[in-house]
N, CA, C and O atoms as a GROMACS GRO file, in nm:
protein
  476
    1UNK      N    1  -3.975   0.963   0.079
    1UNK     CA    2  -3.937   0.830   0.033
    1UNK      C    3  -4.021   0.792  -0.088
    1UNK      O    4  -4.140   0.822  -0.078
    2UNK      N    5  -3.976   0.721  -0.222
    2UNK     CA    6  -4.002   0.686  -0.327
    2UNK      C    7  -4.137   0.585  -0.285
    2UNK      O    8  -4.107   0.498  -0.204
    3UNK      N    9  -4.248   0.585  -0.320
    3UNK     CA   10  -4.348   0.474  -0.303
    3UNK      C   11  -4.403   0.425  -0.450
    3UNK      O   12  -4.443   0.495  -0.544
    4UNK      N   13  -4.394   0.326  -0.444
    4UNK     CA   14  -4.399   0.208  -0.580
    4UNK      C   15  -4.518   0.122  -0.535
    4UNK      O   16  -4.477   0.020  -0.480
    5UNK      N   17  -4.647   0.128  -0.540
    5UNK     CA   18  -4.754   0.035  -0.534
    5UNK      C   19  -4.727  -0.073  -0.673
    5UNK      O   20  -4.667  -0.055  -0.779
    6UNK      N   21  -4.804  -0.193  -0.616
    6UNK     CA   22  -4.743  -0.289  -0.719
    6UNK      C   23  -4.904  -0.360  -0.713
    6UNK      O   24  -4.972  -0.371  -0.611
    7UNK      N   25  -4.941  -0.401  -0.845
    7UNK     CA   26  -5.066  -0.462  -0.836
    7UNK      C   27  -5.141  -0.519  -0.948
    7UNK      O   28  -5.145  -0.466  -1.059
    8UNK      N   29  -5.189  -0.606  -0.923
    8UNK     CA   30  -5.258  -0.728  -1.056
    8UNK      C   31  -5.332  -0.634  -1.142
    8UNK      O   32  -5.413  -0.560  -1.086
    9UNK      N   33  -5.320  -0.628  -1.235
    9UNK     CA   34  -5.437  -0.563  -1.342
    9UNK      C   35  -5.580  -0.638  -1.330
    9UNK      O   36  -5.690  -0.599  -1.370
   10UNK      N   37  -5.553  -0.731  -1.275
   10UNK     CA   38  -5.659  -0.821  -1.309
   10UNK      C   39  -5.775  -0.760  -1.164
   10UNK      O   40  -5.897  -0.774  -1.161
   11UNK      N   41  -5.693  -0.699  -1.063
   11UNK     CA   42  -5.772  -0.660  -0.972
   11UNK      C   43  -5.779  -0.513  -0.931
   11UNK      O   44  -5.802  -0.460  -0.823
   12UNK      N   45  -5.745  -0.454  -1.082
   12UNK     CA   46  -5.744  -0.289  -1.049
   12UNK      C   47  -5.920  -0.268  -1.060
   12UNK      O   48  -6.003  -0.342  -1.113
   13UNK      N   49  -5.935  -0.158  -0.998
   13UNK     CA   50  -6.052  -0.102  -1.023
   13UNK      C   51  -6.008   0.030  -1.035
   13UNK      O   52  -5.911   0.098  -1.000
   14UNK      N   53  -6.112   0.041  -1.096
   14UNK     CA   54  -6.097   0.273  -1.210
   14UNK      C   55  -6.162   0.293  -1.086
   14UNK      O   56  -6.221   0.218  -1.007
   15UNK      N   57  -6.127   0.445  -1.090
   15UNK     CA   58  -6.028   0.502  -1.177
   15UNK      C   59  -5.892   0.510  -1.151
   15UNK      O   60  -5.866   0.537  -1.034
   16UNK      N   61  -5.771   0.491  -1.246
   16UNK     CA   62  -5.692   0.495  -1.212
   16UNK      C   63  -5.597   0.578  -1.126
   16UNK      O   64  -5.674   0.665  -1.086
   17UNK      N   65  -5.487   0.603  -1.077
   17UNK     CA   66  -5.476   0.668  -0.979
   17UNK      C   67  -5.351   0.773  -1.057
   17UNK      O   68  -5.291   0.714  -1.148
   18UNK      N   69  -5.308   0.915  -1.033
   18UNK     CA   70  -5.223   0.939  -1.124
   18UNK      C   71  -5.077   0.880  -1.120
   18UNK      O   72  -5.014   0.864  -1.016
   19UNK      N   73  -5.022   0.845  -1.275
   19UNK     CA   74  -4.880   0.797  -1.259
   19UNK      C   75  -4.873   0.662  -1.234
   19UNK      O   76  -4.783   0.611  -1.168
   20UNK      N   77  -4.992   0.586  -1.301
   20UNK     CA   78  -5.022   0.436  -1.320
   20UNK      C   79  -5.005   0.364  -1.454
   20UNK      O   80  -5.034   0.396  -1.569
   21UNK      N   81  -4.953   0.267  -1.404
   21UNK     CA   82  -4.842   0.226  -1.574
   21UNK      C   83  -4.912   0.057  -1.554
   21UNK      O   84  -4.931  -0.012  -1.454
   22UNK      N   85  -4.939   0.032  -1.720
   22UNK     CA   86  -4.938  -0.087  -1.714
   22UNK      C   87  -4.819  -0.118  -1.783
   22UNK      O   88  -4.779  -0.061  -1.885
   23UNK      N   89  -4.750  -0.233  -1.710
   23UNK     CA   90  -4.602  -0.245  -1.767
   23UNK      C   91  -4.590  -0.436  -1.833
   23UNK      O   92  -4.495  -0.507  -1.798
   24UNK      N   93  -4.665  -0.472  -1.895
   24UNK     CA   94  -4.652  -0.613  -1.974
   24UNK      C   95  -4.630  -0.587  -2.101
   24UNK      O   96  -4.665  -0.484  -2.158
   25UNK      N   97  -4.569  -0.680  -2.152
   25UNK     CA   98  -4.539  -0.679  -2.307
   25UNK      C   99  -4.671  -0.698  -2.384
   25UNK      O  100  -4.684  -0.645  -2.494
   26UNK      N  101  -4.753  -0.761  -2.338
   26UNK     CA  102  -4.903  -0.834  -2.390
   26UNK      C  103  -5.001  -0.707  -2.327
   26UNK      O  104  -4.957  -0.624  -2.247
   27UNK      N  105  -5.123  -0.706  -2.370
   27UNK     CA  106  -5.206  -0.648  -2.321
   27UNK      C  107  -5.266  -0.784  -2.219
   27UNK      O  108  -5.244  -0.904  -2.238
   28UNK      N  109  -5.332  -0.734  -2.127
   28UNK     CA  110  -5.364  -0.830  -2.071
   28UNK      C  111  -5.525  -0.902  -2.096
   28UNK      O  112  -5.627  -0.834  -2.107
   29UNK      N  113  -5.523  -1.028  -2.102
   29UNK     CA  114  -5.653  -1.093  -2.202
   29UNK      C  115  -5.783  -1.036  -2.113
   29UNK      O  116  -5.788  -1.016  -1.991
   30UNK      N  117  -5.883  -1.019  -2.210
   30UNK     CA  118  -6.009  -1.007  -2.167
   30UNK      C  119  -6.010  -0.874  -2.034
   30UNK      O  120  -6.105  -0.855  -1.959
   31UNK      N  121  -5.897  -0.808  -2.034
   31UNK     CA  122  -5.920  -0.646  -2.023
   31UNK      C  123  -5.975  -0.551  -2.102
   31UNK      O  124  -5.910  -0.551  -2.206
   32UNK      N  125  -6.041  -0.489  -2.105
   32UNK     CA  126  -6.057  -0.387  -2.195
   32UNK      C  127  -6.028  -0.247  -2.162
   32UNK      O  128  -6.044  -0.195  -2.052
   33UNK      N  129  -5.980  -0.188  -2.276
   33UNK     CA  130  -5.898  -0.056  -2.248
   33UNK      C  131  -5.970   0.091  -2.190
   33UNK      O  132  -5.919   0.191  -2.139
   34UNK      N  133  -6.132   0.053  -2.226
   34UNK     CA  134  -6.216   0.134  -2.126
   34UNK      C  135  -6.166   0.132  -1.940
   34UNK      O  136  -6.142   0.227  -1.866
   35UNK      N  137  -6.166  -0.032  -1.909
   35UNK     CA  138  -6.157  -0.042  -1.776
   35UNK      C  139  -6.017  -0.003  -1.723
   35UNK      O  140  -5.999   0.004  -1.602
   36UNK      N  141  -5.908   0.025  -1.820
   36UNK     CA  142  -5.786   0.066  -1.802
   36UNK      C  143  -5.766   0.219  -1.860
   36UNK      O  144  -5.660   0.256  -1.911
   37UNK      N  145  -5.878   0.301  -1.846
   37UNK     CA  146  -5.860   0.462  -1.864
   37UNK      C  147  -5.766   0.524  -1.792
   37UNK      O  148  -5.742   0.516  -1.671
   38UNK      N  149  -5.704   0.597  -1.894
   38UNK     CA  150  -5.623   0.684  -1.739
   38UNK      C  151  -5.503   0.609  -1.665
   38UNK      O  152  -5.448   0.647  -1.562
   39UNK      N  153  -5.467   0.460  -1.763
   39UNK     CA  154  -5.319   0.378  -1.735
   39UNK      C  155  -5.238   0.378  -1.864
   39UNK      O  156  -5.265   0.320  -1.969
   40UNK      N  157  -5.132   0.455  -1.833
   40UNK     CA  158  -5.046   0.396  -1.972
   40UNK      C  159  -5.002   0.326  -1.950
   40UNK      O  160  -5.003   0.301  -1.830
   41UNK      N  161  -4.920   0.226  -2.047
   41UNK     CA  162  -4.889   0.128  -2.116
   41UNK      C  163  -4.754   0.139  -2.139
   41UNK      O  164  -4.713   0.184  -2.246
   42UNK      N  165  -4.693   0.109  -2.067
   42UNK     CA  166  -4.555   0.162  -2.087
   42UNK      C  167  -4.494  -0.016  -2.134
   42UNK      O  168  -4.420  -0.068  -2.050
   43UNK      N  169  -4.520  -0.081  -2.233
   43UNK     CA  170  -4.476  -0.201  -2.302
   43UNK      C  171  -4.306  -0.212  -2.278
   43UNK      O  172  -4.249  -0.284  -2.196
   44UNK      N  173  -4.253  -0.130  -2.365
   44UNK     CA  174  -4.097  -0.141  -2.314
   44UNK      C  175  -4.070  -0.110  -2.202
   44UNK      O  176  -3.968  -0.041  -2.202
   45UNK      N  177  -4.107  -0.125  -2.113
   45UNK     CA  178  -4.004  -0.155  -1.989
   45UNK      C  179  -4.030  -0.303  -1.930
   45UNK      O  180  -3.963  -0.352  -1.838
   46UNK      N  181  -4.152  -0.377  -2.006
   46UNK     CA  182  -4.158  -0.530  -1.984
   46UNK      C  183  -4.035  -0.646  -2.003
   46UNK      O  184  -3.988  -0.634  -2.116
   47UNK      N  185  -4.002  -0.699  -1.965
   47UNK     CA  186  -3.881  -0.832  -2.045
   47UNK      C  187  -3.956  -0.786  -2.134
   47UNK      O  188  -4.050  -0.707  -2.137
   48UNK      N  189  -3.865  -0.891  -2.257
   48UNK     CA  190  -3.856  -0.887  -2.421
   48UNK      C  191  -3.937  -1.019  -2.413
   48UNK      O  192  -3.937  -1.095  -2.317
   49UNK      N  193  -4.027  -1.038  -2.565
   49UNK     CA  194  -4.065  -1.173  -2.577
   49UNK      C  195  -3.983  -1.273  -2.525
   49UNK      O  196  -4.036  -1.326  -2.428
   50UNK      N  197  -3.895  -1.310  -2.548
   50UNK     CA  198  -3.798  -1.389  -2.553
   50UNK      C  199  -3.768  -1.456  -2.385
   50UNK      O  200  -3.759  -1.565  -2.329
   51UNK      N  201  -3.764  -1.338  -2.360
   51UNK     CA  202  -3.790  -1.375  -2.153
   51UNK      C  203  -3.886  -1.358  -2.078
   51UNK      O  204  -3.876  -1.374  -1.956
   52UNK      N  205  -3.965  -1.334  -2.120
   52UNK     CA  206  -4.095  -1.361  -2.104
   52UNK      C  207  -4.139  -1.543  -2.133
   52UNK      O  208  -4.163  -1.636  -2.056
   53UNK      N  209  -4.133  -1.532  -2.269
   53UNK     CA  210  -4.130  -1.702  -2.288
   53UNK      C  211  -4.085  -1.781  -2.204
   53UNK      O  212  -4.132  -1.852  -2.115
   54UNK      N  213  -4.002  -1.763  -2.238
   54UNK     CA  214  -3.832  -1.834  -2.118
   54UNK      C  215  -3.896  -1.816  -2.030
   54UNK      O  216  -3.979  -1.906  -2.040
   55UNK      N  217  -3.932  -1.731  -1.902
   55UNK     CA  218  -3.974  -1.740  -1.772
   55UNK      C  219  -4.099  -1.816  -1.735
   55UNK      O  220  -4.107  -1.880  -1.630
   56UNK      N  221  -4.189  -1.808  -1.816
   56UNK     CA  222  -4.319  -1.938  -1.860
   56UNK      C  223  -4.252  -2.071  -1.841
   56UNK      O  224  -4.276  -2.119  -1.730
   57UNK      N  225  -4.191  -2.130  -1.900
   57UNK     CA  226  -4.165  -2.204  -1.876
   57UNK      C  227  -4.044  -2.289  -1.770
   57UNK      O  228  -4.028  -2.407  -1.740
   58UNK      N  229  -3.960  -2.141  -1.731
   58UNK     CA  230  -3.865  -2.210  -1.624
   58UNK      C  231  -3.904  -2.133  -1.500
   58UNK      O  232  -3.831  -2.040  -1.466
   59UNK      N  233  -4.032  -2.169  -1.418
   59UNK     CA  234  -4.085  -2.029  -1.318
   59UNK      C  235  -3.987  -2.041  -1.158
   59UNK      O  236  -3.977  -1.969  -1.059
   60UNK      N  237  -3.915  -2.193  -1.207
   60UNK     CA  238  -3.830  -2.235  -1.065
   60UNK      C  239  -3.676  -2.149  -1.066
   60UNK      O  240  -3.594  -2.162  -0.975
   61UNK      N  241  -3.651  -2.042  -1.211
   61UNK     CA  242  -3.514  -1.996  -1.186
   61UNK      C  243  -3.545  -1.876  -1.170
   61UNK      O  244  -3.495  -1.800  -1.253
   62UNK      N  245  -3.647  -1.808  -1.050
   62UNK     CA  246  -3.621  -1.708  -1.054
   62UNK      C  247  -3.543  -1.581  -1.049
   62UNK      O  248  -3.587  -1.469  -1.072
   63UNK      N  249  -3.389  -1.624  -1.006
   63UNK     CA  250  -3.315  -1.578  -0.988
   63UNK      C  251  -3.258  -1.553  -1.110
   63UNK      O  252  -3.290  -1.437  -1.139
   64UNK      N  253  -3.168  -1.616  -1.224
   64UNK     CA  254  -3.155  -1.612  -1.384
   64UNK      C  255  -3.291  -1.499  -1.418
   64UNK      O  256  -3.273  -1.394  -1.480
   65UNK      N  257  -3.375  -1.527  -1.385
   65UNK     CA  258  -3.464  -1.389  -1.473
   65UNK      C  259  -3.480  -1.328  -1.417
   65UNK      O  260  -3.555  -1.257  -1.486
   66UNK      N  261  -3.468  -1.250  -1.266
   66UNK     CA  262  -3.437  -1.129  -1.226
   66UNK      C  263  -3.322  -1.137  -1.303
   66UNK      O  264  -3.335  -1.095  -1.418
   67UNK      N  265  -3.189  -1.188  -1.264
   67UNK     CA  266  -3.069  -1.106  -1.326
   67UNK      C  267  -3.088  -1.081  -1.477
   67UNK      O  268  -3.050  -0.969  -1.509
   68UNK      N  269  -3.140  -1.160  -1.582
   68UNK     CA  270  -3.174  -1.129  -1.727
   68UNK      C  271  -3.270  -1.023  -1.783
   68UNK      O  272  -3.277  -0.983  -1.899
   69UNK      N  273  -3.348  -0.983  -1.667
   69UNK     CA  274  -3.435  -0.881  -1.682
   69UNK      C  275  -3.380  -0.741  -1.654
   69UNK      O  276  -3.414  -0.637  -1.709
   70UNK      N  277  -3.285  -0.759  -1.555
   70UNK     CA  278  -3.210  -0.631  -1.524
   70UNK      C  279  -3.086  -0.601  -1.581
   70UNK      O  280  -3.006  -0.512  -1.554
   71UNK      N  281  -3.084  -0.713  -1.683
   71UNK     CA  282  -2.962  -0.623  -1.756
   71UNK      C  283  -3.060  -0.595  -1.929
   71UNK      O  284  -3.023  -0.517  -2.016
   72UNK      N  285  -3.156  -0.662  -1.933
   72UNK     CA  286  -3.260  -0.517  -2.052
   72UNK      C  287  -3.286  -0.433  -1.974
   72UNK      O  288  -3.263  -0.322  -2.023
   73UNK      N  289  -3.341  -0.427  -1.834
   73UNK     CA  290  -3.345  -0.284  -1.821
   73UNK      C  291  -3.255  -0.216  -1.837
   73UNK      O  292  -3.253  -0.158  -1.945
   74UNK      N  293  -3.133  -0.188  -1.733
   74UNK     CA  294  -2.938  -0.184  -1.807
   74UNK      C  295  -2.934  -0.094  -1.920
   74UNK      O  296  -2.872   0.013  -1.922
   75UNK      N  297  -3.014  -0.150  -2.027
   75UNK     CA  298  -2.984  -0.163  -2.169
   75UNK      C  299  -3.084  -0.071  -2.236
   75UNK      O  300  -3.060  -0.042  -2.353
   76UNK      N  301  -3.203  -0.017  -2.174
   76UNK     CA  302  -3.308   0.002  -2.190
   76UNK      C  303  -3.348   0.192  -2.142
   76UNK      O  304  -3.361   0.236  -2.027
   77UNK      N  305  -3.352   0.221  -2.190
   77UNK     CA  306  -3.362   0.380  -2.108
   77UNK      C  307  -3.513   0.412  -2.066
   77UNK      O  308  -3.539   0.494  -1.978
   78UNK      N  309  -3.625   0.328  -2.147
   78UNK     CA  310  -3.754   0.324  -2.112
   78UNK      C  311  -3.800   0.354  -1.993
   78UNK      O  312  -3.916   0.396  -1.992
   79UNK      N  313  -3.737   0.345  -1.876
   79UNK     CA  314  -3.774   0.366  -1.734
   79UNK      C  315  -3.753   0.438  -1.666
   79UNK      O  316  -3.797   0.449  -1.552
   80UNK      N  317  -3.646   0.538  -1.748
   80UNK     CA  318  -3.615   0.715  -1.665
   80UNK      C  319  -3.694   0.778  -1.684
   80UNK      O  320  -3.666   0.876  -1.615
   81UNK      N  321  -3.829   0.808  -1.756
   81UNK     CA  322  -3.965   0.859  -1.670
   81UNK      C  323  -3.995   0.887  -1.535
   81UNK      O  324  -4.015   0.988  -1.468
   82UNK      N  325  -3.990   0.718  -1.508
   82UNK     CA  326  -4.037   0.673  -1.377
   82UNK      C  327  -3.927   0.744  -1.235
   82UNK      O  328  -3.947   0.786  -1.121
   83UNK      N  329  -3.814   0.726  -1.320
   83UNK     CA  330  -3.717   0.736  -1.215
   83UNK      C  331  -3.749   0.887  -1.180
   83UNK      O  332  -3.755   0.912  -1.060
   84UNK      N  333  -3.771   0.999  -1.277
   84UNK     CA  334  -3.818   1.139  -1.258
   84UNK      C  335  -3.922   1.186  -1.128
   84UNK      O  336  -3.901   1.254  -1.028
   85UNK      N  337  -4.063   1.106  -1.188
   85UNK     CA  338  -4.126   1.122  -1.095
   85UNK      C  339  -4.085   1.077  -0.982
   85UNK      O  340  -4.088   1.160  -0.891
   86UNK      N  341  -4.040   0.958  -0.951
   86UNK     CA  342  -4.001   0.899  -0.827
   86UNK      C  343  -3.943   1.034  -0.754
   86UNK      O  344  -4.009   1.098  -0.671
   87UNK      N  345  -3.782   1.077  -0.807
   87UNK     CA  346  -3.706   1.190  -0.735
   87UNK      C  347  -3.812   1.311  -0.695
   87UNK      O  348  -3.772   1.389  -0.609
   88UNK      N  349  -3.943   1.332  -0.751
   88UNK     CA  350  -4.008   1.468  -0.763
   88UNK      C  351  -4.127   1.385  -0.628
   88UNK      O  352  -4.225   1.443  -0.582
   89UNK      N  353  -4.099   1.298  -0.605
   89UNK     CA  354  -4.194   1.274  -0.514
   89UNK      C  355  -4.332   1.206  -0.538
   89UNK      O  356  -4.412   1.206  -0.444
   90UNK      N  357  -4.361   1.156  -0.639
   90UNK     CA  358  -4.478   1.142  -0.683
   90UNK      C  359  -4.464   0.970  -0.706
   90UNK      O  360  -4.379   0.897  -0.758
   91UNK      N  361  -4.627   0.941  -0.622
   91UNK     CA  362  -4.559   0.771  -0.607
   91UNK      C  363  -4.632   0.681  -0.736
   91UNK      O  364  -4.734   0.742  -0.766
   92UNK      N  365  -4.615   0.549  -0.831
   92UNK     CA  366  -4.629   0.536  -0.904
   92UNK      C  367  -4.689   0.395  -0.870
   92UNK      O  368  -4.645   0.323  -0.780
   93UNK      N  369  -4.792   0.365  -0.950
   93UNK     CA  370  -4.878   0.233  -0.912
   93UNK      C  371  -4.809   0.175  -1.072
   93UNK      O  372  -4.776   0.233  -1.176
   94UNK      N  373  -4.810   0.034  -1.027
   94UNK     CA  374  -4.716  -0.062  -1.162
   94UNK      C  375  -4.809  -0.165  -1.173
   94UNK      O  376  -4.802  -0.243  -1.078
   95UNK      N  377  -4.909  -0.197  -1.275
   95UNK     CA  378  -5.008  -0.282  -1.273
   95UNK      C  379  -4.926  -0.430  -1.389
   95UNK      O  380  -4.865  -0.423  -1.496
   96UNK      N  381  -4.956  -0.523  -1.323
   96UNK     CA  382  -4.870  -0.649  -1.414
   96UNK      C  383  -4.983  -0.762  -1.410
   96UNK      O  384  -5.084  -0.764  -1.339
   97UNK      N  385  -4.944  -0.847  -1.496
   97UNK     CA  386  -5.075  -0.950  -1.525
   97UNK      C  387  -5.056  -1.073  -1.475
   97UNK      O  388  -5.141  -1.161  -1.483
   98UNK      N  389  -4.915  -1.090  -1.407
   98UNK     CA  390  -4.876  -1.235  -1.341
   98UNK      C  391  -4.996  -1.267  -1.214
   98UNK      O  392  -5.055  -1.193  -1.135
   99UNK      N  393  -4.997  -1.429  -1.242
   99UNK     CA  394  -5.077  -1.455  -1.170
   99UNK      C  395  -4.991  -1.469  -1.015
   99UNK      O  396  -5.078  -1.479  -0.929
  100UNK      N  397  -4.865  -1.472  -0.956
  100UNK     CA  398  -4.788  -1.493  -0.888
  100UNK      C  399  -4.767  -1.350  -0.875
  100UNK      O  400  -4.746  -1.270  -0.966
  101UNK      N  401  -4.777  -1.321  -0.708
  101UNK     CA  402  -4.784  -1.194  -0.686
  101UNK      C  403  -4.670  -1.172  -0.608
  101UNK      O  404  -4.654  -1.060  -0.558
  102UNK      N  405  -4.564  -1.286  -0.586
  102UNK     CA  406  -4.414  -1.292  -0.532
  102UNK      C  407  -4.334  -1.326  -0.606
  102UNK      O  408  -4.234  -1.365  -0.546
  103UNK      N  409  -4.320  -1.333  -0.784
  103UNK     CA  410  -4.263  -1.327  -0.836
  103UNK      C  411  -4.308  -1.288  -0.981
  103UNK      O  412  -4.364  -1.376  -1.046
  104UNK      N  413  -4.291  -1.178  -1.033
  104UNK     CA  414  -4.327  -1.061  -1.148
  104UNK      C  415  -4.237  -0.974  -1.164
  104UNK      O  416  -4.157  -0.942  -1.076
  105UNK      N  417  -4.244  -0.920  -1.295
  105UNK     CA  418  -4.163  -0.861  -1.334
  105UNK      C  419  -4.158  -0.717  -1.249
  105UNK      O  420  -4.060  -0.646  -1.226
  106UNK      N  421  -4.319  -0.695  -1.204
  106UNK     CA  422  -4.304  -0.548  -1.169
  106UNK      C  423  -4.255  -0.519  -0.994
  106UNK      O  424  -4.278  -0.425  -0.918
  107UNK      N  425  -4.174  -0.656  -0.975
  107UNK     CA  426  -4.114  -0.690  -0.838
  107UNK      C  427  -3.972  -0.624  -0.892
  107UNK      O  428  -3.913  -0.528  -0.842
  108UNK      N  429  -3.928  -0.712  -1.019
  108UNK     CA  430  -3.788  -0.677  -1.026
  108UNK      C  431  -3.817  -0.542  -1.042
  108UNK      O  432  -3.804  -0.477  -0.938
  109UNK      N  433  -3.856  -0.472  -1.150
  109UNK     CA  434  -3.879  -0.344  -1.201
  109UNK      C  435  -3.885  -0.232  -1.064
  109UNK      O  436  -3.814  -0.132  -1.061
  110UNK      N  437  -3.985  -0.269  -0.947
  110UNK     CA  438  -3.990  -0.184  -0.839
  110UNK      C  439  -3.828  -0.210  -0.845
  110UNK      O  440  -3.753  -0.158  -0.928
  111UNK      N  441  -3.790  -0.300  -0.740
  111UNK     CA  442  -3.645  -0.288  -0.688
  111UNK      C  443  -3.561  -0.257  -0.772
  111UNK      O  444  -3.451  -0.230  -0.724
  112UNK      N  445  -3.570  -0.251  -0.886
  112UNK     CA  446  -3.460  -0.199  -1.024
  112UNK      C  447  -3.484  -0.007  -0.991
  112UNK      O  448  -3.387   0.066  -0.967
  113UNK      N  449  -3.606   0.038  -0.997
  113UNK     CA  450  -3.616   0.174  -1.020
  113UNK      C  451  -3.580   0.244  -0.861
  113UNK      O  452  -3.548   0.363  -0.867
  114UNK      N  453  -3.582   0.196  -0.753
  114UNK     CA  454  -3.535   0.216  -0.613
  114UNK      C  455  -3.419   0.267  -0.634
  114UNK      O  456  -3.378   0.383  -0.619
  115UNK      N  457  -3.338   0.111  -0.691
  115UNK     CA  458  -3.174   0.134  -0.718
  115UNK      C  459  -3.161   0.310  -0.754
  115UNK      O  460  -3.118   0.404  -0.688
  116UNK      N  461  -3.210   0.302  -0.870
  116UNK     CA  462  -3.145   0.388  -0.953
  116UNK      C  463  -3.214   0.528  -0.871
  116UNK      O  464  -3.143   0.627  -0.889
  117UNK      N  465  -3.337   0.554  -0.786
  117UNK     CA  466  -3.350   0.649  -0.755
  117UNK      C  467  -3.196   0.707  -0.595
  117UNK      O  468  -3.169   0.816  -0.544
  118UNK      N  469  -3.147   0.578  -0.575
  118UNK     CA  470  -3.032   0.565  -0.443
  118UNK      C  471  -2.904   0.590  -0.477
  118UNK      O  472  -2.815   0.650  -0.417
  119UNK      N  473  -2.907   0.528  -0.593
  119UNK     CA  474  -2.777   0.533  -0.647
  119UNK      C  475  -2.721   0.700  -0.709
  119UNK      O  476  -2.609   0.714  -0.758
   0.00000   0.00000   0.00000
C-alpha cells in the first residue's frame, strides 16, 4: 500500500528521510536550506500564486480550493515522479508550511496522488 507521510516543515527535524519533498510555492520563512538537506523542492506541484492568495484569504471555502487545486494538478504533469515511486513502493514524506494541519495543500496533493496511483 502507497504511504504518504504529511508534515509541517516547520517541525521537520534532519535528516531527511529518502523521497522527501518540500512542496510550497514560497520557501518557507526563516528556514534555512542547511536544515532542509536532503529535501527537494518540488515548487510546481504547489497551487499557483494566484490560489494560494485566494486561499489566504477565503480559508472558509475549503472545498472551491480543493476542487481549484486539482484541476492545476489535472493540468500539471509535475507530480508523476511521485506517482512512480508510489507504484515502486517507496513511501514519500510531503513537508508544507500551513499552519492548519486539516486543511493544506499537501492534504489535497496526498489524496490527488492516491487517486492516480488507483486509478
Amino acid at each position: 500500500m502507497a504511504e504518504i507521510n504529511l508534515q509541517r516543515v516547520y517541525d521537520f527535524i534532519a535528516p531527511a528521510p529518502q523521497h522527501c519533498y518540500l512542496i510550497d510555492r514560497l520557501w518557507p520563512r526563516g528556514v534555512s536550506k542547511e536544515r532542509l538537506q536532503g529535501v527537494e523542492w518540488l515548487k510546481q506541484v504547489a497551487p499557483d500564486n494566484a490560489l494560494r492568495q485566494w486561499f489566504h484569504q477565503h480559508t472558509d471555502q475549503w472545498d472551491e480550493f480543493e476542487l481549484r487545486y486539482r484541476q492545476q494538478l489535472a493540468e500539471n504533469d509535475a507530480w508523476q515522479p511521485l506517482v512512480v515511486l508510489l507504484r515502486q513502493g517507496k513511501p514519500l514524506t510531503l513537508l508544507y508550511g500551513s499552519k492548519d494541519t486539516q486543511r493544506n495543500q499537501g492534504i489535497v496533493l496526498r489524496d490527488f496522488l492516491l487517486c492516480q496511483i488507483e486509478g
